[in-house]
C-alpha positions in Angstrom: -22.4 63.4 -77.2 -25.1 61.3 -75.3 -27.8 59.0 -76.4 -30.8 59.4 -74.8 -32.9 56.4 -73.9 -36.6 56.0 -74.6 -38.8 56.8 -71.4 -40.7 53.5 -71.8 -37.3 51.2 -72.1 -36.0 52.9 -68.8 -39.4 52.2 -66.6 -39.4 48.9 -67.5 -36.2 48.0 -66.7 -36.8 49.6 -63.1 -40.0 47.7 -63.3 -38.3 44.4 -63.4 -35.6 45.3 -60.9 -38.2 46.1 -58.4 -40.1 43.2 -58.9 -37.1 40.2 -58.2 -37.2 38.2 -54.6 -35.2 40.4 -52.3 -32.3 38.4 -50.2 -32.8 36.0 -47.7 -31.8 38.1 -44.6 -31.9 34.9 -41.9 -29.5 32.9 -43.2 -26.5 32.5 -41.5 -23.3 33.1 -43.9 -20.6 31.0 -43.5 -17.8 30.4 -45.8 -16.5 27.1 -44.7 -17.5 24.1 -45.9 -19.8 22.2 -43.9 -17.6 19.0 -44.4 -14.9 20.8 -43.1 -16.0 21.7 -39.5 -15.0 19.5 -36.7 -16.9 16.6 -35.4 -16.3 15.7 -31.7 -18.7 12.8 -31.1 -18.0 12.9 -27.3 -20.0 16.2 -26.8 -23.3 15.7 -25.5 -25.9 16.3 -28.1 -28.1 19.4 -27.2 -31.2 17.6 -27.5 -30.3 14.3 -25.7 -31.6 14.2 -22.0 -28.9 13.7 -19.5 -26.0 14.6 -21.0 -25.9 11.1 -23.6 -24.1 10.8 -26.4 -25.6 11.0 -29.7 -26.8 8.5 -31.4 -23.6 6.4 -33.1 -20.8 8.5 -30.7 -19.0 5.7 -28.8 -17.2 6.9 -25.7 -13.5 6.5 -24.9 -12.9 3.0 -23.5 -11.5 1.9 -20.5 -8.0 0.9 -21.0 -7.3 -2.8 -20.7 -6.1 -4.4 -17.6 -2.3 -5.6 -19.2 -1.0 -9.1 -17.7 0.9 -9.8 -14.7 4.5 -11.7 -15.3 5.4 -14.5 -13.5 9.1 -14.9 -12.8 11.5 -16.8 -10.2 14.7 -15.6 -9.1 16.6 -18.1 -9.3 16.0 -21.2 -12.3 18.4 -23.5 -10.7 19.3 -24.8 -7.3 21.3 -27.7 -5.7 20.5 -28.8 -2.5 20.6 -32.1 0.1 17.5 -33.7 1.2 15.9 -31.8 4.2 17.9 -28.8 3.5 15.5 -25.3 3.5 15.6 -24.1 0.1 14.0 -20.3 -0.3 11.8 -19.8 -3.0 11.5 -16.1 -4.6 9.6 -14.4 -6.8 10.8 -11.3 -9.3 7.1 -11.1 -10.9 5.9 -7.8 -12.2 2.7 -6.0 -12.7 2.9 -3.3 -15.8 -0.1 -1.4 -14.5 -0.6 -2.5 -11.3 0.1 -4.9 -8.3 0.9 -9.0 -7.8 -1.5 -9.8 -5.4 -1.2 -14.0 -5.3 1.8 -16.1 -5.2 1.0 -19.9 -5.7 4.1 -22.3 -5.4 3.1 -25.6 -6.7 6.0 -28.6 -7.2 4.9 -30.1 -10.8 7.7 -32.4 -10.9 9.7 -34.4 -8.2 11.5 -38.0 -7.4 9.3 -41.3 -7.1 8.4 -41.0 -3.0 8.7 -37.4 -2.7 5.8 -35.6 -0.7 7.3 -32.3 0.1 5.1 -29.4 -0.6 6.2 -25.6 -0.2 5.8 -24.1 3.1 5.4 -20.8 4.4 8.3 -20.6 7.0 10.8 -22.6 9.1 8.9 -23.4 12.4 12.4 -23.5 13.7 15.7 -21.7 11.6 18.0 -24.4 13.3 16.3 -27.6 12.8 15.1 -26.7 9.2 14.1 -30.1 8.8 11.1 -29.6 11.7 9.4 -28.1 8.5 6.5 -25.2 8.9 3.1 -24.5 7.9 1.6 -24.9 4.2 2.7 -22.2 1.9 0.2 -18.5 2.0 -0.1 -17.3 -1.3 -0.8 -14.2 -0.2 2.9 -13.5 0.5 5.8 -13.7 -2.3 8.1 -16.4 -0.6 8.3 -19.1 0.6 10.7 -22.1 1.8 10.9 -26.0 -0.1 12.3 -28.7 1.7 13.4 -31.6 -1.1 12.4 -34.5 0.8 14.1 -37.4 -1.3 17.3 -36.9 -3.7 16.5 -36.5 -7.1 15.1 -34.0 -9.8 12.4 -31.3 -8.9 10.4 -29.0 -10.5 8.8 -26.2 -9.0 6.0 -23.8 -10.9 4.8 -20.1 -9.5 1.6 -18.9 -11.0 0.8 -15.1 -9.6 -2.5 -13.0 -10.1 -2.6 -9.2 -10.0 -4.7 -7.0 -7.8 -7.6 -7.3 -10.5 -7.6 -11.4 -10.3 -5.9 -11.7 -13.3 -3.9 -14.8 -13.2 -0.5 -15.3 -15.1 -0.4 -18.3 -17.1 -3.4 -18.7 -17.9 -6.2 -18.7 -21.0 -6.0 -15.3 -20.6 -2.4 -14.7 -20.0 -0.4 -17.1 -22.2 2.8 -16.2 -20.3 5.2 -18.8 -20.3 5.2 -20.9 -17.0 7.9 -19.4 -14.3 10.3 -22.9 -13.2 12.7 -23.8 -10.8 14.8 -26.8 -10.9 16.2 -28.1 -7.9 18.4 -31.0 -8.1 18.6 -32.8 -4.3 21.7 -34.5 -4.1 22.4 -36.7 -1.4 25.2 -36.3 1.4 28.3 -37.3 0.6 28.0 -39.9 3.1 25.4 -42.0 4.8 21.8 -41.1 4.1 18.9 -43.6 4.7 15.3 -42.9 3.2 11.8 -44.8 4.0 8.7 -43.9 2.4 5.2 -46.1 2.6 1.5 -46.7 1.6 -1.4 -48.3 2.6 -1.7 -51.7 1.1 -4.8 -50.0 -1.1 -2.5 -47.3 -2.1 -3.6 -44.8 0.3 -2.3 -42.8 3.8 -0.5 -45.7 5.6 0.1 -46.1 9.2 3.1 -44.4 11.1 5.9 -46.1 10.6 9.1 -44.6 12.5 12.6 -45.7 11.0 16.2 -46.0 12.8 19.3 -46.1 12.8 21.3 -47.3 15.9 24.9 -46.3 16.3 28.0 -49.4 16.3 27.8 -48.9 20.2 24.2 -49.3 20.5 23.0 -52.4 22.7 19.3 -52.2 22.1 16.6 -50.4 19.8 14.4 -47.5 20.9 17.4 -46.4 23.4 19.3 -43.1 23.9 21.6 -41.3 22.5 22.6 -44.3 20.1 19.4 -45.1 18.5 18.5 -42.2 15.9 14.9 -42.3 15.2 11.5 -40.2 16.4 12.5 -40.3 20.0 15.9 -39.3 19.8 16.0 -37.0 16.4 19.4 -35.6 16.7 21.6 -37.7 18.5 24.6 -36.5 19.7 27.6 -39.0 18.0 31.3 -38.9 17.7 32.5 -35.9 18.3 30.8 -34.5 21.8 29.2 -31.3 20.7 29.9 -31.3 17.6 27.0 -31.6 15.6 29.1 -32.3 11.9 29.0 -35.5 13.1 25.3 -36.4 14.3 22.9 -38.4 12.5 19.5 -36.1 12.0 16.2 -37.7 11.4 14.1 -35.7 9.2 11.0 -35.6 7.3 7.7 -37.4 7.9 5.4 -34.1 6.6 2.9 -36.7 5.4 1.1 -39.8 6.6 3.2 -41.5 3.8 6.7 -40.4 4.9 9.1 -40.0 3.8 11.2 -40.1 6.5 15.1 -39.6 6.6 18.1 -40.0 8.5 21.8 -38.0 7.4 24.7 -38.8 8.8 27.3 -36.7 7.2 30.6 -38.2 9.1 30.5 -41.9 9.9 32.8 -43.4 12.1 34.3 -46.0 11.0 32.6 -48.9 12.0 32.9 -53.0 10.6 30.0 -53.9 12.7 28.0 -51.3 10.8 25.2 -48.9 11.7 22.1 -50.9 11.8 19.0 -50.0 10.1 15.4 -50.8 11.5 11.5 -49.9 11.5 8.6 -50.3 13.6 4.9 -49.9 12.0 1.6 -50.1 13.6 -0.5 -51.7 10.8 -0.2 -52.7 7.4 2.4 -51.0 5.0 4.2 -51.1 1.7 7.3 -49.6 2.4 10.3 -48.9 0.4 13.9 -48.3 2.0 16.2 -46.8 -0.1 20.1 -46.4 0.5 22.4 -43.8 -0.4 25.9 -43.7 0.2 28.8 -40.8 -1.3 25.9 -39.4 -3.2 24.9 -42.6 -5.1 21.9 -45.3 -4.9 23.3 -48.6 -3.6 20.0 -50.5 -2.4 16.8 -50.5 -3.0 14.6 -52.4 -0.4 11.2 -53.4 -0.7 8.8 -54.0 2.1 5.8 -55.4 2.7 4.6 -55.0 6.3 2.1 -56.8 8.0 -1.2 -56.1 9.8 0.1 -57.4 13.0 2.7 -54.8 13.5 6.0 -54.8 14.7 9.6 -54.3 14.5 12.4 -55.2 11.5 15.9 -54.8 11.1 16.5 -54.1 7.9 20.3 -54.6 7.3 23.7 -52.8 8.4 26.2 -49.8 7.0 29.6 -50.8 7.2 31.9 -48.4 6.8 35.6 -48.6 6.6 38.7 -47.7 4.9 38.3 -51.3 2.7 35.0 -51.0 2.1 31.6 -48.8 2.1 28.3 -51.0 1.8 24.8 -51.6 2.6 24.1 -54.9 3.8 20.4 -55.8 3.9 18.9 -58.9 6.4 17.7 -61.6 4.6 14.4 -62.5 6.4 
């Protein structure tokens, strides 16, 4: 059995059904969250001109230019005074190229002037030297110009200009030590200053063989004129004195002689100067420091013997002159 409803209950029911806000037909639907869509702040907003970011988007940055690393390849070396040493780089760039190689000597023996250079002007007479180190090329050649301790330093930059150690590269410094040790014979050294300190004069030192009658004279005065003598032995240079060195207007210069004959009138030791000079003779003989000469040279000029190297079976020694 039904119930009927009153007319006037079911009209205005439909009344009020009619009368509510229909639905909102333009707006969108979307059943995700709005906190959940993704945000990609790189894409240009619609509205900005040109293509820029919106307003707080940060585009992606440039990736940093990483530090070159200095290295040497090799941290020790032994060597003789005048002899070409090779210095070589194994520096890397991460992310790019080395660019710059700067050899720089941060540590040497009192009188040393040697700097690195970039090649031997001539392979078989190494101590002849060569021109001043290019930085633009990895290697490069040292010649230890006294004996002692030596301490060479390569800084590099990459192809950016970064430089490697540095403020901005604390890398830690690339060394080599180089210990120059002198021949196990005869080997004679003169270095000099100007009286103030500064560039001296020229000052050429010799050393004239036992057969020698007078100074200045070939082949038995080693010294400017007559570099590489040809003693003892005929063509066999083991046995030749070599002068050397003399890079710098303050020396030093050298002279080697790896196989004295034996001699008790001595090999006689002597230098000429144009001007005034404080110079300091040193003498080395099997590898050790026997004399240590000082010498203050005139204005006027001129020439000094400086003493004799006696050499025999009895006895080794440096014998300086008195005046």
């Amino acid at each position: 059995m039904w119930t009927r409803r009153p007319l006037l209950v079911t009209a205005l029911a439909a009344l009020s059904t009619a009368c509510q806000d229909p639905p909102d037909e333009a707006a969108p639907v979307d059943a995700q969250p709005v906190d959940a869509r993704p945000v990609d702040a790189r894409l240009p907003d619609a509205a900005a001109p040109d293509g820029a970011l919106p307003d707080g988007a940060l585009p992606d940055a440039a990736p940093a230019n990483a530090c070159p690393a200095p290295a040497v390849a090799r941290a020790r070396e032994v060597a003789r005074p005048l002899q070409a040493v090779p210095l070589e780089s194994a520096s890397r760039d991460p992310d790019g190229a080395i660019a710059r190689w700067t050899w720089s000597v941060v540590a040497r023996p009192d009188g040393s002037t040697a700097a690195p250079i970039e090649a031997l002007v001539d392979p078989a007479r190494p101590f002849a030297g060569g021109p001043p180190d290019d930085p633009s090329t990895p290697a490069a050649w040292f010649l230890p110009d006294a004996v002692g301790a030596y301490t060479l330093e390569l800084r590099v930059a990459d192809d950016e200009g970064l430089e490697a150690p540095s403020d901005a590269c604390p890398h830690e410094a690339a060394r080599m030590d180089l210990t120059a040790e002198a021949p196990t014979d005869v080997n004679i050294q003169l270095t000099w200053t100007a009286p103030d300190g500064g560039p001296g004069p020229d000052l050429d030192l010799h050393l004239r063989h036992p057969a020698g009658a007078a100074w200045g004279e070939a082949p038995y005065d080693c010294f400017a004129g007559n570099p590489r003598p040809d003693w003892g032995r005929p063509g066999d240079a083991a046995d030749d004195a070599i002068l050397g060195g003399h890079h710098s207007p303050t020396g030093p210069e050298v002279i080697a002689l790896a196989s004295p004959e034996e001699t008790a009138d001595g090999y006689r030791v002597g230098v000429s100067w144009p001007g005034a000079a404080e110079a300091v003779l040193r003498v080395y003989l099997g590898g050790a420091l026997v004399d240590l000469v000082e010498l203050p040279l005139g204005a006027e000029g001129g020439f000094r013997e400086l003493g004799r190297v006696v050499w025999t079976p009895a006895r080794r020694a440096f014998e300086p002159d008195q005046n």
